[in-house]
Backbone as XML, in Angstrom:
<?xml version="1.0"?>
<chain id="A" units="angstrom">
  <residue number="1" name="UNK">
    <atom name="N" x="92.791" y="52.433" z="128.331"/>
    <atom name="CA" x="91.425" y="52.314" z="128.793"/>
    <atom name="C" x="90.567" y="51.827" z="127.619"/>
  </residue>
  <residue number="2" name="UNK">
    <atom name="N" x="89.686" y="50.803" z="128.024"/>
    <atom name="CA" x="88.850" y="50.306" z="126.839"/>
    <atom name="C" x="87.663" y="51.017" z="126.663"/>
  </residue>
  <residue number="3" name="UNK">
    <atom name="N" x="87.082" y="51.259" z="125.718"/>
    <atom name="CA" x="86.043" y="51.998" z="125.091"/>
    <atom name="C" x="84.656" y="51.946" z="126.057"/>
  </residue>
  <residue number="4" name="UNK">
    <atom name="N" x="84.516" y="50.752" z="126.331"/>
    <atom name="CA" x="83.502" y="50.494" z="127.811"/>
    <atom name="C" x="83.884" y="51.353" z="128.678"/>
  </residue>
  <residue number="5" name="UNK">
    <atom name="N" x="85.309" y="51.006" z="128.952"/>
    <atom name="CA" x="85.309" y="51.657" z="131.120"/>
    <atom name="C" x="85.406" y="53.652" z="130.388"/>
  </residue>
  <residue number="6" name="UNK">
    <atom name="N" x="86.363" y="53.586" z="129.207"/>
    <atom name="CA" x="85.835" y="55.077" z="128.903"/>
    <atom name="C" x="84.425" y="55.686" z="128.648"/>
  </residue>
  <residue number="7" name="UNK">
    <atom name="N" x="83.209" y="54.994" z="128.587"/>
    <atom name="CA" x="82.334" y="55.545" z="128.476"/>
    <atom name="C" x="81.800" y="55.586" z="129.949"/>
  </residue>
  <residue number="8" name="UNK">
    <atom name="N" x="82.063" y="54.900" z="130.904"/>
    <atom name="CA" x="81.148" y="54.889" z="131.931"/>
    <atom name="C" x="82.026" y="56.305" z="132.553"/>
  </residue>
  <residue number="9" name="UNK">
    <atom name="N" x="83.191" y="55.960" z="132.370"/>
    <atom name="CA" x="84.027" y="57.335" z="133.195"/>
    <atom name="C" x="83.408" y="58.222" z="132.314"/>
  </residue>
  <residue number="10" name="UNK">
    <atom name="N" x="83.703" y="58.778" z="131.116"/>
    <atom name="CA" x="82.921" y="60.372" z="130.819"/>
    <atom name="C" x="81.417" y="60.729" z="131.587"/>
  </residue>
  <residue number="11" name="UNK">
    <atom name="N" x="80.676" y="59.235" z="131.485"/>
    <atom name="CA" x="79.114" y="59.618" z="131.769"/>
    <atom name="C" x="79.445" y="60.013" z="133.526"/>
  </residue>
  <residue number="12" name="UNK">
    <atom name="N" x="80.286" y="59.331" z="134.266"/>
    <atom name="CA" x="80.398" y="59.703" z="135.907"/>
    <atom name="C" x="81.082" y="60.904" z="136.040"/>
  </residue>
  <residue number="13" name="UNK">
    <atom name="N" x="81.589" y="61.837" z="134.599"/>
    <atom name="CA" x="82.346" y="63.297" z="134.794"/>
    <atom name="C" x="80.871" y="64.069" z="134.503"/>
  </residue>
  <residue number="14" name="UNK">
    <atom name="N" x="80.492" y="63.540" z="133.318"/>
    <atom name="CA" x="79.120" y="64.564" z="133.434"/>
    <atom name="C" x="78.243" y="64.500" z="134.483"/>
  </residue>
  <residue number="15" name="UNK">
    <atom name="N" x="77.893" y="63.404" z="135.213"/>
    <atom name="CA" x="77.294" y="63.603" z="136.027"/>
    <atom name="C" x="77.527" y="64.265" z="137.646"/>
  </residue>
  <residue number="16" name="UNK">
    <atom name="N" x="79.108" y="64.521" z="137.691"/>
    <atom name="CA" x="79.602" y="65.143" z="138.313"/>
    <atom name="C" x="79.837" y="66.666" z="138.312"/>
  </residue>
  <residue number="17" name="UNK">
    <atom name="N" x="79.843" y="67.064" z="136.715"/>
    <atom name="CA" x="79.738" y="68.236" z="136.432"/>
    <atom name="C" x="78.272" y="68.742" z="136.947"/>
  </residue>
  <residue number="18" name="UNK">
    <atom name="N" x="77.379" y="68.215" z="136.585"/>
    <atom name="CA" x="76.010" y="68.591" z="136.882"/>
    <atom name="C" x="76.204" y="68.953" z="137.678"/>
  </residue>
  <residue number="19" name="UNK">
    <atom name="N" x="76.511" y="67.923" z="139.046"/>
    <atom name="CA" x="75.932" y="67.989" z="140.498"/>
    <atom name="C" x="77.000" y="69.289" z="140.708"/>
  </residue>
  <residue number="20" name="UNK">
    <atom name="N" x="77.937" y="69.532" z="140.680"/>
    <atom name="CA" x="78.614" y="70.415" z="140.818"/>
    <atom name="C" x="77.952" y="71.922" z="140.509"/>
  </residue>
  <residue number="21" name="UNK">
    <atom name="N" x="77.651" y="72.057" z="139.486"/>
    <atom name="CA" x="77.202" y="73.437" z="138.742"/>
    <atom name="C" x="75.986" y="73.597" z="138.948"/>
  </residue>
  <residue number="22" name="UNK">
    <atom name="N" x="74.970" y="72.311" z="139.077"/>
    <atom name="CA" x="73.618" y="72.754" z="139.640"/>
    <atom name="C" x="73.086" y="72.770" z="137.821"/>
  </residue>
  <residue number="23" name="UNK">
    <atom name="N" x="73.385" y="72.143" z="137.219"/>
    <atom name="CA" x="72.553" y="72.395" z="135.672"/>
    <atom name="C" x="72.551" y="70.832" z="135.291"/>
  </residue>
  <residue number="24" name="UNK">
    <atom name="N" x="72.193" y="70.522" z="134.409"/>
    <atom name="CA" x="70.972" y="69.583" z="133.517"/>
    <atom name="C" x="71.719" y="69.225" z="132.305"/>
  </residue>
  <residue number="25" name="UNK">
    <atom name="N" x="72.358" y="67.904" z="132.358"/>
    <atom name="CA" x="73.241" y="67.966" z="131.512"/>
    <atom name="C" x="72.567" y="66.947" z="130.620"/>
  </residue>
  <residue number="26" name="UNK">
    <atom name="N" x="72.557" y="66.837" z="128.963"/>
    <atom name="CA" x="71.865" y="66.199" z="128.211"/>
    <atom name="C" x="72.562" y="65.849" z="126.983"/>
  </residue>
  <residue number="27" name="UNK">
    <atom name="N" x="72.911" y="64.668" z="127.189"/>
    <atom name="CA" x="74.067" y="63.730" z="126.179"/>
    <atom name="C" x="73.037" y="62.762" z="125.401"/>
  </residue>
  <residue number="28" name="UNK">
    <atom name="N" x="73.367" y="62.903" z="123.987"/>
    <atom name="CA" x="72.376" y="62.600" z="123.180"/>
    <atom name="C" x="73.423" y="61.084" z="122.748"/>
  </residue>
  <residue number="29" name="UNK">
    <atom name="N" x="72.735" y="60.156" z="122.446"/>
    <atom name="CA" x="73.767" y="59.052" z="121.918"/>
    <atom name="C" x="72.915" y="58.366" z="120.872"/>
  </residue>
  <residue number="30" name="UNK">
    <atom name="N" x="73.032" y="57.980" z="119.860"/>
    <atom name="CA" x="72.499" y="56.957" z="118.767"/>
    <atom name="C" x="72.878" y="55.233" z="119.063"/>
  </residue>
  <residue number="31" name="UNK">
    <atom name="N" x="71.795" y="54.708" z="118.229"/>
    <atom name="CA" x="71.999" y="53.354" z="118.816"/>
    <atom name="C" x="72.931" y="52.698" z="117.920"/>
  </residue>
  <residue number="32" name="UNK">
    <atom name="N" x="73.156" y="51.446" z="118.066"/>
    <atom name="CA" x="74.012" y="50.623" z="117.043"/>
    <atom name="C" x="72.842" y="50.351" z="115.699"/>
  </residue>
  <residue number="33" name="UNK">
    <atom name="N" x="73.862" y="50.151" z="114.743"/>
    <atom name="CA" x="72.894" y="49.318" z="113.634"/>
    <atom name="C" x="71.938" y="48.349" z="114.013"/>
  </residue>
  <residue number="34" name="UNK">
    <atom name="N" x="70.689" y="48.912" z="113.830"/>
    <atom name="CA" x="69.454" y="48.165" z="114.253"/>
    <atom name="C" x="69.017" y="47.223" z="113.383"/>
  </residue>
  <residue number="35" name="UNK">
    <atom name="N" x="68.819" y="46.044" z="113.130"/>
    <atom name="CA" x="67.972" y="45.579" z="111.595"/>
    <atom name="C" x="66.609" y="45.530" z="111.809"/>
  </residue>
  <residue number="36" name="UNK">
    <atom name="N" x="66.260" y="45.853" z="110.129"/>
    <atom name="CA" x="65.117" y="46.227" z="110.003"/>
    <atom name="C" x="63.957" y="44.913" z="110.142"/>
  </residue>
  <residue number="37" name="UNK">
    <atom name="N" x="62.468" y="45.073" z="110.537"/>
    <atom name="CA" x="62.091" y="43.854" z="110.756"/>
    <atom name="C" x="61.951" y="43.193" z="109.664"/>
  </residue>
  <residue number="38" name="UNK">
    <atom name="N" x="60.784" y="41.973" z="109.230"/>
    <atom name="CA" x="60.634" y="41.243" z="108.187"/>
    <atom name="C" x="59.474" y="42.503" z="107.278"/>
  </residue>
  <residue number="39" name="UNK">
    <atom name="N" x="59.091" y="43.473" z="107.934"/>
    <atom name="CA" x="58.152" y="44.212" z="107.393"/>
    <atom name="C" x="58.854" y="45.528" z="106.812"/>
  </residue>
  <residue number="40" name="UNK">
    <atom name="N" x="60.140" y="45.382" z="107.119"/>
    <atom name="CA" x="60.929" y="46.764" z="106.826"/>
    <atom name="C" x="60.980" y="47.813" z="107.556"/>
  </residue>
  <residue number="41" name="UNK">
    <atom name="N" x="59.948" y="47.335" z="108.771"/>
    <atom name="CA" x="60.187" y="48.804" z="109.864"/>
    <atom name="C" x="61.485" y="48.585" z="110.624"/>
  </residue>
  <residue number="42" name="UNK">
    <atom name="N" x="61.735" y="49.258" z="111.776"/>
    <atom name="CA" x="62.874" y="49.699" z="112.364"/>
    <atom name="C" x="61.683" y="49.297" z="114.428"/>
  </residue>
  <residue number="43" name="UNK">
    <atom name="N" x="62.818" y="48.627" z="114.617"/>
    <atom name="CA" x="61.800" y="48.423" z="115.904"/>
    <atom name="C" x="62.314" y="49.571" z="116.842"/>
  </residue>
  <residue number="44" name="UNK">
    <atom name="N" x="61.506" y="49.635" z="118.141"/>
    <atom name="CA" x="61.842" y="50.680" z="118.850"/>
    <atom name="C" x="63.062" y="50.280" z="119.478"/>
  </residue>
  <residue number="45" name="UNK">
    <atom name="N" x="63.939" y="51.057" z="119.761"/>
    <atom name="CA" x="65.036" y="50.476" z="120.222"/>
    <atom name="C" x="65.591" y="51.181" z="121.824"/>
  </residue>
  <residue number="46" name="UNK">
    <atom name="N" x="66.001" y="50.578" z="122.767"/>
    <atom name="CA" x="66.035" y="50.581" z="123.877"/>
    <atom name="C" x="67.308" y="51.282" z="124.361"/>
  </residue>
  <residue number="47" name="UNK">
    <atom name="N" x="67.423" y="51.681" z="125.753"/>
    <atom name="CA" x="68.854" y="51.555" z="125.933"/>
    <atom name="C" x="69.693" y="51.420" z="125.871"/>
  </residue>
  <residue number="48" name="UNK">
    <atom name="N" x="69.612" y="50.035" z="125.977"/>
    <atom name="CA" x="70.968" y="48.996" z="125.896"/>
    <atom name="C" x="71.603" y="48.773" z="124.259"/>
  </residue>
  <residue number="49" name="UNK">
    <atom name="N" x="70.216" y="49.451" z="123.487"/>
    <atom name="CA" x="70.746" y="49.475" z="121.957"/>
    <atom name="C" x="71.979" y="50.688" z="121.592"/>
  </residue>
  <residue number="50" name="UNK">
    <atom name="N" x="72.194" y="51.695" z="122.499"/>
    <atom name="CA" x="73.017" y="52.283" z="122.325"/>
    <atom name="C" x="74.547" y="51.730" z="122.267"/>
  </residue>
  <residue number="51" name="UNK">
    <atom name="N" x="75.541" y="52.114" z="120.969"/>
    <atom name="CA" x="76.561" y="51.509" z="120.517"/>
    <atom name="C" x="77.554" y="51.671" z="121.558"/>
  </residue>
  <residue number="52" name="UNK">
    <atom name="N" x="78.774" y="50.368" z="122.066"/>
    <atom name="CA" x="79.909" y="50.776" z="122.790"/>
    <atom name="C" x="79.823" y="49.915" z="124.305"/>
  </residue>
  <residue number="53" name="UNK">
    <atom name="N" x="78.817" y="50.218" z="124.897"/>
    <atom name="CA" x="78.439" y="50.328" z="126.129"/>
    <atom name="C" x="77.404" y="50.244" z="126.679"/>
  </residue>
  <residue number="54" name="UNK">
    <atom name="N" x="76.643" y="49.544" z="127.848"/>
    <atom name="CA" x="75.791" y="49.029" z="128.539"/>
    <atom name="C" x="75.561" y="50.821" z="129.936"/>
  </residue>
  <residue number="55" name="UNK">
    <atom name="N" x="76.180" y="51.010" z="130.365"/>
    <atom name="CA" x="76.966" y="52.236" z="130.376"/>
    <atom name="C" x="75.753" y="53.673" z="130.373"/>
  </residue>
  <residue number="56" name="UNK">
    <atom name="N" x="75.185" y="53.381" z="129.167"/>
    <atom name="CA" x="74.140" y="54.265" z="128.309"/>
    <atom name="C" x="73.022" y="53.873" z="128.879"/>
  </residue>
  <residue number="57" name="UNK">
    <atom name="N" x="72.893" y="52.795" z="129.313"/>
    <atom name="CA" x="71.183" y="52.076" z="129.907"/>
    <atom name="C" x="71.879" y="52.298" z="131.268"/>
  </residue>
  <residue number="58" name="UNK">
    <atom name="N" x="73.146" y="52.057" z="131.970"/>
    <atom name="CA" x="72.698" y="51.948" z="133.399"/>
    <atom name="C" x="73.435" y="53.276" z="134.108"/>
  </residue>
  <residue number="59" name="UNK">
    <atom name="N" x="74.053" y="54.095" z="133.858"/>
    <atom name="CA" x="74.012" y="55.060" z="134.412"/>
    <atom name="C" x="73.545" y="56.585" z="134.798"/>
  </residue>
  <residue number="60" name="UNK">
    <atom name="N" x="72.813" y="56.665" z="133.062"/>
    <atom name="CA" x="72.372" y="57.953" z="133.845"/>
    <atom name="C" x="71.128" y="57.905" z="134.762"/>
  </residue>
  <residue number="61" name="UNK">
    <atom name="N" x="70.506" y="58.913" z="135.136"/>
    <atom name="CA" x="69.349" y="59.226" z="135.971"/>
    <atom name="C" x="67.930" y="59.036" z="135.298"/>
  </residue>
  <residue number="62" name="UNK">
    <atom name="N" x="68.124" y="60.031" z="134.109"/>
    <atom name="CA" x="66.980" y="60.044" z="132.988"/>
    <atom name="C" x="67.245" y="58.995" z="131.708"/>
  </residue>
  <residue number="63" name="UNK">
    <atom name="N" x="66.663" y="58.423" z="131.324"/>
    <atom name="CA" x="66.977" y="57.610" z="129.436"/>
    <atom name="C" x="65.339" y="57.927" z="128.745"/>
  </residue>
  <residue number="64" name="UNK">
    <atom name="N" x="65.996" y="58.294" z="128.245"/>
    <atom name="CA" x="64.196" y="58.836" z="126.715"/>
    <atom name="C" x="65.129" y="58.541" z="125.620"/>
  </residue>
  <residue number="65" name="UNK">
    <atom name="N" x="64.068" y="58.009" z="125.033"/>
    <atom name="CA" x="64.337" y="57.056" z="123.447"/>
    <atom name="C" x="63.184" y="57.987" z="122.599"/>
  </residue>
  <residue number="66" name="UNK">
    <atom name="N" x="63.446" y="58.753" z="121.685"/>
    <atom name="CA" x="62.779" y="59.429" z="120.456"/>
    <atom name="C" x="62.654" y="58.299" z="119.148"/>
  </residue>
  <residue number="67" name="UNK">
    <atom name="N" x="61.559" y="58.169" z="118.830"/>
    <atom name="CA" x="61.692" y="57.110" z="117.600"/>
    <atom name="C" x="60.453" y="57.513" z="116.750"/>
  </residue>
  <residue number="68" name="UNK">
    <atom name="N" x="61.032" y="57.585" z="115.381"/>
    <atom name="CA" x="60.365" y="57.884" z="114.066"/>
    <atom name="C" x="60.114" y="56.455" z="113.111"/>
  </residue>
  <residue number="69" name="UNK">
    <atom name="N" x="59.206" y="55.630" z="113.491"/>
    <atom name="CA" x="58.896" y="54.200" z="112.794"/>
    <atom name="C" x="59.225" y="54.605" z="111.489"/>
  </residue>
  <residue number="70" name="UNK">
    <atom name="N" x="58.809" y="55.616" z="110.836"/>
    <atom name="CA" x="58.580" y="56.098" z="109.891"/>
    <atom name="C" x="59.378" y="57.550" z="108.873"/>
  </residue>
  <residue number="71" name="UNK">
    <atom name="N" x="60.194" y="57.670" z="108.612"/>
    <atom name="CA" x="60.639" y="59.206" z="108.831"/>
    <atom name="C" x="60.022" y="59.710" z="107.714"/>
  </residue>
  <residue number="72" name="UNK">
    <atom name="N" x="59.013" y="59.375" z="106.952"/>
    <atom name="CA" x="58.792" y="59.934" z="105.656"/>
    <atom name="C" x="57.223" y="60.613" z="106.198"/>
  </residue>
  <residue number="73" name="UNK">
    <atom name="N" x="57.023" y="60.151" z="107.697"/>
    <atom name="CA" x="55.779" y="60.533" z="108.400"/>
    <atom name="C" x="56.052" y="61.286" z="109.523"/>
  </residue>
  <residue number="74" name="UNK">
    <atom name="N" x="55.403" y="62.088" z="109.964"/>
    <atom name="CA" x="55.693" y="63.328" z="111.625"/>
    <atom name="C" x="55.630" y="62.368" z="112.463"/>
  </residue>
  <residue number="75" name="UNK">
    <atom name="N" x="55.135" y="61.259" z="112.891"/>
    <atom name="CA" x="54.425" y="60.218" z="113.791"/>
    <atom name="C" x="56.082" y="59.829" z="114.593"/>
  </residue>
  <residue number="76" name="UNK">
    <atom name="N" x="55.813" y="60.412" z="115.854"/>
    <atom name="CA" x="56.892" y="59.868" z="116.827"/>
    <atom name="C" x="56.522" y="59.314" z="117.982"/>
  </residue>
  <residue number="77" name="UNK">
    <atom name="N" x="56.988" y="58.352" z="118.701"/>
    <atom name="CA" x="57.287" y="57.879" z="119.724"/>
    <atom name="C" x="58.149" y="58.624" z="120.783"/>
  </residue>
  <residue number="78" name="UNK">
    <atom name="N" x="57.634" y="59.057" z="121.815"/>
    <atom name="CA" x="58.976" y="59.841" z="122.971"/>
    <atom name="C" x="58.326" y="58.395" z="124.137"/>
  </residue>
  <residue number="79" name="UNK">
    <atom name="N" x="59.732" y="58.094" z="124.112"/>
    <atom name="CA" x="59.237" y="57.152" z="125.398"/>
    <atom name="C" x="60.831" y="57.548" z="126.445"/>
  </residue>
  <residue number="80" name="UNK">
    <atom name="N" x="60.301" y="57.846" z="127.567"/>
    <atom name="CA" x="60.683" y="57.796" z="128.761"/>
    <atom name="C" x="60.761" y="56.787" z="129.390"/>
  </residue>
  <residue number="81" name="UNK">
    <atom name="N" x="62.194" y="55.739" z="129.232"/>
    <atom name="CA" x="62.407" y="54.475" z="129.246"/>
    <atom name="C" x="63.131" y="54.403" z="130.933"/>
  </residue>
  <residue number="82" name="UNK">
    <atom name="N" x="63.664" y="55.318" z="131.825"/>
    <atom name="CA" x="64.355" y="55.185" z="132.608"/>
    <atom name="C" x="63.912" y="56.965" z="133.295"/>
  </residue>
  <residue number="83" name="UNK">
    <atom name="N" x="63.763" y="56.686" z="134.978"/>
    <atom name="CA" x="63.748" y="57.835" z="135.335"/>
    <atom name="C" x="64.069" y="57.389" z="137.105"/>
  </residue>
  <residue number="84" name="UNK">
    <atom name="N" x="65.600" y="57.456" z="137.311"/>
    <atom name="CA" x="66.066" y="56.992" z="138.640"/>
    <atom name="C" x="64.955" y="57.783" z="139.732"/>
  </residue>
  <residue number="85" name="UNK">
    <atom name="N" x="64.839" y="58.918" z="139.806"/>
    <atom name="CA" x="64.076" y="59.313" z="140.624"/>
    <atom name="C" x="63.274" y="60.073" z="140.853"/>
  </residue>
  <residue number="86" name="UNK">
    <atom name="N" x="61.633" y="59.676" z="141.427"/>
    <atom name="CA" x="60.465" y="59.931" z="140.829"/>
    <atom name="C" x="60.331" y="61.375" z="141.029"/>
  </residue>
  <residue number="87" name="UNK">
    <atom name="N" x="60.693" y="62.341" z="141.680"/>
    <atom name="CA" x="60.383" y="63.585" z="141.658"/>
    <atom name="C" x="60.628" y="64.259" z="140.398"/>
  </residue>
  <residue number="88" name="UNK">
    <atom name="N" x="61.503" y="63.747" z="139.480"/>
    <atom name="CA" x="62.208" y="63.941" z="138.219"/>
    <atom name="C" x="60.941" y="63.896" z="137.047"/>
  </residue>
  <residue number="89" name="UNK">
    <atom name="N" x="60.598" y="62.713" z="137.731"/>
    <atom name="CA" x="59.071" y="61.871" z="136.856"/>
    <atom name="C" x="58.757" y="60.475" z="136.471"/>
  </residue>
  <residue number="90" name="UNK">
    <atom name="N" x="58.319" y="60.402" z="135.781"/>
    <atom name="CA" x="58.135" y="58.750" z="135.792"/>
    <atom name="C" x="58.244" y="58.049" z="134.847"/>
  </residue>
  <residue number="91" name="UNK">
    <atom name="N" x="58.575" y="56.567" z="133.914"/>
    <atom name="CA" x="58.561" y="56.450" z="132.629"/>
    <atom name="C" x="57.181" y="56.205" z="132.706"/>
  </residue>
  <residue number="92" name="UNK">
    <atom name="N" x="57.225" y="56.414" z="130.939"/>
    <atom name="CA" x="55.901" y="55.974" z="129.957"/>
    <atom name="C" x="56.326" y="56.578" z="129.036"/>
  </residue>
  <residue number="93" name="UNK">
    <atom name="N" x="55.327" y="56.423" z="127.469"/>
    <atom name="CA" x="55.160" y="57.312" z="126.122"/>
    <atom name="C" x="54.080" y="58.025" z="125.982"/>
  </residue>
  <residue number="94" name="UNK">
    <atom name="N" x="55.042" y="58.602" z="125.014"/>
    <atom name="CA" x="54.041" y="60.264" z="124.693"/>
    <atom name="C" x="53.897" y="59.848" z="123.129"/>
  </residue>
  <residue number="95" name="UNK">
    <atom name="N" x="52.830" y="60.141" z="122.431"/>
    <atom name="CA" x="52.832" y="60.617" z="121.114"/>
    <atom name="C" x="52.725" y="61.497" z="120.606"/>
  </residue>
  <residue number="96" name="UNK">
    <atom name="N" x="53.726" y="61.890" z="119.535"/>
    <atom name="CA" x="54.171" y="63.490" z="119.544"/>
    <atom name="C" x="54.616" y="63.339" z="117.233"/>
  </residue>
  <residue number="97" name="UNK">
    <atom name="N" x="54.341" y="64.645" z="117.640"/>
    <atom name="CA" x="54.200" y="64.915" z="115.884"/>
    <atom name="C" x="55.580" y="66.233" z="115.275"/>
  </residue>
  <residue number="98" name="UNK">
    <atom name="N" x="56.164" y="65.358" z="114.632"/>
    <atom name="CA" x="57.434" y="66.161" z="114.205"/>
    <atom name="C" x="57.005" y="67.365" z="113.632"/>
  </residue>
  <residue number="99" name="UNK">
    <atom name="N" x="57.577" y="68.798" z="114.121"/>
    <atom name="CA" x="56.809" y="70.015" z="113.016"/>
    <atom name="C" x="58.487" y="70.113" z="112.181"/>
  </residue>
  <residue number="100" name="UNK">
    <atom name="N" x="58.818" y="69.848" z="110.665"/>
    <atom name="CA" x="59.615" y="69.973" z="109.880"/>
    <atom name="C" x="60.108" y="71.859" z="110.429"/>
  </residue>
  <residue number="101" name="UNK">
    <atom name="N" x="58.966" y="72.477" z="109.806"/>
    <atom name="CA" x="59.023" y="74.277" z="109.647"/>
    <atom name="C" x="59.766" y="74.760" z="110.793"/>
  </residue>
  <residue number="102" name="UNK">
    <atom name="N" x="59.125" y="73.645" z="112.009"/>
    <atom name="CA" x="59.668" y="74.704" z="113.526"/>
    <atom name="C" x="60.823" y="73.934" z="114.303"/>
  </residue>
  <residue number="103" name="UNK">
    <atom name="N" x="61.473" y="72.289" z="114.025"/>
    <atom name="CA" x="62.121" y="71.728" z="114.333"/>
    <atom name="C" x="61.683" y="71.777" z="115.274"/>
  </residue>
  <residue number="104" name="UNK">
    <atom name="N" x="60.634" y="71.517" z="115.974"/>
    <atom name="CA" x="60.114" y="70.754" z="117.133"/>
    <atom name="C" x="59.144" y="69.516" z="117.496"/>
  </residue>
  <residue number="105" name="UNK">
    <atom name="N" x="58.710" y="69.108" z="118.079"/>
    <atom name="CA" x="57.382" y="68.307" z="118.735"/>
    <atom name="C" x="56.135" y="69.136" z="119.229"/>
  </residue>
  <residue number="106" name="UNK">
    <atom name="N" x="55.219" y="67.967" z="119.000"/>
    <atom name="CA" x="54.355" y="68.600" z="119.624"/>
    <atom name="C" x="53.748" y="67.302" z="119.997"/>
  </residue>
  <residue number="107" name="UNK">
    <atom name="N" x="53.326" y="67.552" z="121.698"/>
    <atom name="CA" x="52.812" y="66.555" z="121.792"/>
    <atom name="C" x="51.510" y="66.619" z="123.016"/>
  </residue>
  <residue number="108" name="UNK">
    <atom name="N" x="50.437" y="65.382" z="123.388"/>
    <atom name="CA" x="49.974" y="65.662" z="124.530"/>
    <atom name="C" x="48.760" y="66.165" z="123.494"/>
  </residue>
  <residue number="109" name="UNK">
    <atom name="N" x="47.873" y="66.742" z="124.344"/>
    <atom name="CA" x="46.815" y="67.634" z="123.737"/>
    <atom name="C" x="46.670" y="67.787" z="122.295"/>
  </residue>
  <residue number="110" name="UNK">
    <atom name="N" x="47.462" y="68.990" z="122.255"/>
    <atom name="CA" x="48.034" y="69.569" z="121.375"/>
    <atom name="C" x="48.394" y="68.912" z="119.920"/>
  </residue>
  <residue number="111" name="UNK">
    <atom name="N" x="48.897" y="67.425" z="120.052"/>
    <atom name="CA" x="49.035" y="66.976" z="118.810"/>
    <atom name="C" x="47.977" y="65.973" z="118.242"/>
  </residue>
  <residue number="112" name="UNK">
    <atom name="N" x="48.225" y="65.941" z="116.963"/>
    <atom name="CA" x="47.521" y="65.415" z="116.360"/>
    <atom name="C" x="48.123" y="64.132" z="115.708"/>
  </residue>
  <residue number="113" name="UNK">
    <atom name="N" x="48.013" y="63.247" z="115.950"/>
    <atom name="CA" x="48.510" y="61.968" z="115.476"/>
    <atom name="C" x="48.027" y="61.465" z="114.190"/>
  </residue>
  <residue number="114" name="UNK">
    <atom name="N" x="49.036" y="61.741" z="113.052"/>
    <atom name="CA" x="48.136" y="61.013" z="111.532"/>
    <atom name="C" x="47.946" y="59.535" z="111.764"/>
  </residue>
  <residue number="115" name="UNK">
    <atom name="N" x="47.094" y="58.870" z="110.979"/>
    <atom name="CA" x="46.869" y="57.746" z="110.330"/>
    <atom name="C" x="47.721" y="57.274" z="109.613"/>
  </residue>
  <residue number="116" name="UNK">
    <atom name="N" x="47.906" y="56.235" z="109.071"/>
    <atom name="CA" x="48.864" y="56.076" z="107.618"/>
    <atom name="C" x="48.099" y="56.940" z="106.732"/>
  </residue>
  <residue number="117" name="UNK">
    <atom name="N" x="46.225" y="56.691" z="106.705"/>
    <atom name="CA" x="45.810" y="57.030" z="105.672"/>
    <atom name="C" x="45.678" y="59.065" z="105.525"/>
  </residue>
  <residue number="118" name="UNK">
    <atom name="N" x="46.273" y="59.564" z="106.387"/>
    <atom name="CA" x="46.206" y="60.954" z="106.664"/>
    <atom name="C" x="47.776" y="61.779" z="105.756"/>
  </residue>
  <residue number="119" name="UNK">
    <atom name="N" x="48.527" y="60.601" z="106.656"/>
    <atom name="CA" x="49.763" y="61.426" z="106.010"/>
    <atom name="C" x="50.226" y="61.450" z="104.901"/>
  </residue>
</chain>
């Protein structure tokens, strides 16, 4: 089995496990080597940037992309790139602020988005 048709089969066992057990299954994947732009940032990277397989963009239900332009800054991107069905919710982005201390986000209301000139 090639590395493609094996990824689409694991993602159609997890998603079988779910439906089965009634729970929320959440497979984290990294993208391929991205290059950096002419400015040295890191662009946001999509779905389909995930390494191996196409697979990663078209099968699951949910796809959210977390992205840190910056990692030397809290300043994140949560974008909700894929959401098969709307009761689930809908895409768009959130801007959300890395807390180091609590290993979480914060986002919505609640956060506070630096400047360059803040952080």
């Amino acid at each position: 089995m090639q590395l493609t048709e094996y990824t689409g089969f694991a993602i159609k066992q997890l998603k079988r496990f779910a439906k089965r057990y009634r729970v929320h299954v959440i497979c984290v994947a990294h993208p391929a080597k991205i290059p950096r732009s002419k400015v040295g940032q890191f662009p946001i990277p999509a779905l389909y940037d995930i390494a191996d397989s196409a697979h990663w963009a078209n099968k699951p239900d949910v796809g959210i992309i977390i992205h840190r332009p910056d990692v030397t800054k809290p300043n994140t991107l949560i974008g909700i790139a894929k959401v098969r069905y709307r009761s689930v919710g809908r895409p768009g982005d959130l801007a959300g602020v890395w807390n180091e201390d609590t290993s979480r986000y914060t986002m919505g209301e609640s956060s506070e988005i630096l400047d360059d000139d803040d952080a």
